[in-house]
N, C-alpha and C positions, 0 to 999 in steps of 0.2 A: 075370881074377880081380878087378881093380879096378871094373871093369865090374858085375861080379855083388857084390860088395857095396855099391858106390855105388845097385844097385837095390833091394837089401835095407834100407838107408836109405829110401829114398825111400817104401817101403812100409811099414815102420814108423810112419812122420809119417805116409805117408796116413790108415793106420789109424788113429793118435789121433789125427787132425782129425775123422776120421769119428765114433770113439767120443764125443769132446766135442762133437759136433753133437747125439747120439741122446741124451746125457745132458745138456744142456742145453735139449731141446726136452721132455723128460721133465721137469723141475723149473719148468716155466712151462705146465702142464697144469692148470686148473683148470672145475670146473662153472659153466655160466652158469644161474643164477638164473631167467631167464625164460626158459630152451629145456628146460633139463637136460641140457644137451649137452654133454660132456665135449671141451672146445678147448685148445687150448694160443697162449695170449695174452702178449705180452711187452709190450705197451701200456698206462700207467697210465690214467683216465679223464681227467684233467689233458693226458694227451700225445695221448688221442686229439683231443680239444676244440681244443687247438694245433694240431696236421695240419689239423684240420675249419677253421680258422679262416682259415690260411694259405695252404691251398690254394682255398677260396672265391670270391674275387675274379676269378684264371683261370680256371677252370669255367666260372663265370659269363660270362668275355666268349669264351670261344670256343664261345657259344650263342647270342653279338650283344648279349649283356647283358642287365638287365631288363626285364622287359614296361612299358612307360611307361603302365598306366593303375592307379591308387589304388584303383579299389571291385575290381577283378579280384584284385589282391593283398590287399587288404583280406581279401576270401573266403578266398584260402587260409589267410591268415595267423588268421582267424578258427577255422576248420576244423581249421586244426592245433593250435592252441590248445586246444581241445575235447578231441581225440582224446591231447593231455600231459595235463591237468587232474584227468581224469576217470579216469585208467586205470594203468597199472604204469608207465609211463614216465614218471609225474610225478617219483617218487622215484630216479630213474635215477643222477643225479649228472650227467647231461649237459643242454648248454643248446642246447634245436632252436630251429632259424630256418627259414621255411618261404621259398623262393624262386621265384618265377614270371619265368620267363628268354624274353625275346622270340624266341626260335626257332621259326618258324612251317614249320618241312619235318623234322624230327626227331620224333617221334611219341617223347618220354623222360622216363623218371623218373630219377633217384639222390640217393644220401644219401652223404657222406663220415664218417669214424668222428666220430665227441661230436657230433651234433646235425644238420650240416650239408643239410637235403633241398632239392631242387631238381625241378620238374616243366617241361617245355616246355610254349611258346603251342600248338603244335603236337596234344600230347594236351590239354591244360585243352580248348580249342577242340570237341574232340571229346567230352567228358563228359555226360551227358544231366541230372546233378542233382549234389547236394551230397554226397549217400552214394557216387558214383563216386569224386568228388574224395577223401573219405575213405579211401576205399579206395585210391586211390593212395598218400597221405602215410600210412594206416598201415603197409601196405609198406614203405615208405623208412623211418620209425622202427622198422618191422621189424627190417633192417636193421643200424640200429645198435645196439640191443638184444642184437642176434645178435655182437654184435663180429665183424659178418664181414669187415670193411674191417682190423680186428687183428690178424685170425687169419690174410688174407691176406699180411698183412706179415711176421710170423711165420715165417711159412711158406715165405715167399720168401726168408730170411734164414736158414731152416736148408738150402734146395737149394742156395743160396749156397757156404755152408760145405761140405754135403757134396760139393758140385762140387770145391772147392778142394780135400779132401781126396781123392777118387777120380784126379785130375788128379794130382795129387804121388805117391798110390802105384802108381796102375797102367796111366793116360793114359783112363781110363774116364769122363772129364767130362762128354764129350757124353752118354754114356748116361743118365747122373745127371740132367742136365740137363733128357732129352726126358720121363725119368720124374716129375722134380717138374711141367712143362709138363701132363701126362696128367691129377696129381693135381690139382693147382690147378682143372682146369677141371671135372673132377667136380665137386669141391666145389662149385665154382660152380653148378651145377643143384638142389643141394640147401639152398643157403643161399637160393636163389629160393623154395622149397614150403617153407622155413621161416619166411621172410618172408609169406608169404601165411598160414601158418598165428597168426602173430603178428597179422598185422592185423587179421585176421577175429575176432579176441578183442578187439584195442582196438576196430575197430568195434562189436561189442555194448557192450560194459563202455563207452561215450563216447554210445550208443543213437541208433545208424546202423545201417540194414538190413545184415547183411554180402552181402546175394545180390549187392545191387549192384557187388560187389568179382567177380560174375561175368559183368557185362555188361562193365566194363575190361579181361575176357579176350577177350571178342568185339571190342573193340577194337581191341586188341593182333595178333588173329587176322588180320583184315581187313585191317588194314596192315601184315602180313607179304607177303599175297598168297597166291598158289597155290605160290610158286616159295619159300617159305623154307627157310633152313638146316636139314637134319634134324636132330633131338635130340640125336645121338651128336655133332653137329662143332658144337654148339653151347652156350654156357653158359647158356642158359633153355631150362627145361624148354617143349614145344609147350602149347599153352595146352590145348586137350583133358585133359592127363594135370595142368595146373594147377586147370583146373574141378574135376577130380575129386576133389582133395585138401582144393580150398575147402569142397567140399560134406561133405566127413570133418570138415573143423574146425567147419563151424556143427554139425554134429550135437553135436560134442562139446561145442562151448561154450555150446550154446543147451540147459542140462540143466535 
C-alpha cells in the first residue's frame, strides 16, 4: 500500500514538472522578425552577445587560433561589414565580429548567438571570389538572425526539465531524452535552409551575386566525398536539396 502511493506521489510531481515545462516553453514563444518563424527563445539580445562573447576565445583556439595574416582578415572583416551595413542585420541589436581561424584541414563555418562568426583557413582557401566569401558570413549572420543558437538552448532546457519530470513520475527519462535528441537534430537541418535563405537576401540587399552562395555548396559537396553522412543521420541538409532551396530564395528575392 505504501508502495502504491509513494508511486502516486512520484507521478503527481512528474506530472507538474512536465505541465510547468510545456507551460513555460509556451510563454517564451515568440515571432522572429527576419524568418517569421514562430520559436520559443528564453535569451535576451544582451545574454546572447554575452554567451557570443565568452565563448569566442575557445572556439577560436581549438581551431589553432587566428589566421596570422592582416590583408586576409582584412577581406573578411571587410565583407562582413558590407553584408551588416547594407542590409536587416544592421538594426539587429547585435554586434558581429567576423573571424578568420588558422585551421587549414576543417573545411568550417559557424556563428555563436549576438554576432560571433567564424570561417576556417581551410574553406576561405578554397573560395574562388568575394561573393563565395559572402555567401559564407551571410549564412553565419544567418544564423544568428534566426536565433538558432537561442532557440537551441531553449530547447535543451525544456528536454532538461521534461527529462526530470518523466524520470520522477514514471522512470520514462530515457525516452524523453532520446525524443528531445531526434527533435534537436531536425531542427538542426532546417535552421541550415533557413540560414541560406537569409543569406541569399543579405547577399542581394549588400549587392553580391547570391548564385555564388551556390558554388560554396559544390564546395561543401566535394569535401564531403562520395562517403558522407546521409541526410537523415545528419544535421545539414545534402547540398543538392541546399542548391535547390537557394535557387527558390534568389527567385524570390530577386523580384
Amino acid at each position: 500500500m505504501r508502495k502504491s502511493s509513494g508511486f502516486k506521489i512520484r507521478l503527481l510531481i512528474g506530472v507538474a514538472i512536465v505541465a510547468f515545462a510545456y507551460l513555460k516553453k509556451c510563454s517564451q514563444q515568440e515571432v522572429n522578425k527576419y524568418t517569421g518563424k514562430t520559436q520559443a527563445v528564453s535569451l535576451s539580445v544582451d545574454q546572447e552577445i554575452a554567451i557570443g562573447l565568452q565563448q569566442a576565445p575557445s572556439m577560436a583556439q581549438q581551431h589553432g587560433g587566428l589566421y596570422p595574416n592582416d590583408n586576409a582578415q582584412k577581406l573578411v572583416d571587410q565583407v562582413g561589414a558590407k553584408l551588416i551595413n547594407n542590409t536587416i542585420a544592421k538594426n539587429s541589436g547585435y554586434k558581429y565580429e567576423f573571424h578568420l581561424l588558422r585551421d587549414d584541414q576543417a573545411i568550417n563555418a559557424f556563428a555563436l548567438p549576438g554576432g560571433q562568426c567564424f570561417i576556417t583557413y581551410a574553406l576561405f582557401s578554397k573560395l574562388k571570389n568575394e561573393d563565395q566569401l559572402a555567401g559564407v558570413l551571410g549564412h553565419e549572420i544567418g544564423h544568428v538572425l534566426g536565433k538558432h543558437s537561442n532557440e537551441r538552448i531553449t530547447d535543451a532546457n525544456f528536454w532538461k526539465l521534461l527529462t526530470m519530470g518523466a524520470s520522477v513520475g514514471a522512470d520514462l527519462g530515457s525516452l524523453a531524452n532520446g525524443i528531445g535528441q531526434q527533435t534537436l537534430l531536425k531542427n538542426g537541418r532546417g535552421d541550415e535552409l533557413e540560414s541560406d535563405e537569409l543569406g541569399v537576401k543579405l547577399m542581394i540587399d549588400a549587392g553580391y551575386n547570391p548564385e555564388e552562395l551556390i558554388g560554396v555548396m559544390e564546395i561543401l559537396k566535394a569535401a564531403a566525398g562520395p562517403n558522407r553522412v546521409p541526410e537523415f543521420q545528419s544535421s545539414h541538409p545534402d547540398p543538392e536539396n541546399r542548391i535547390e532551396k537557394i535557387n527558390e530564395a534568389i527567385a524570390k528575392y530577386r523580384r
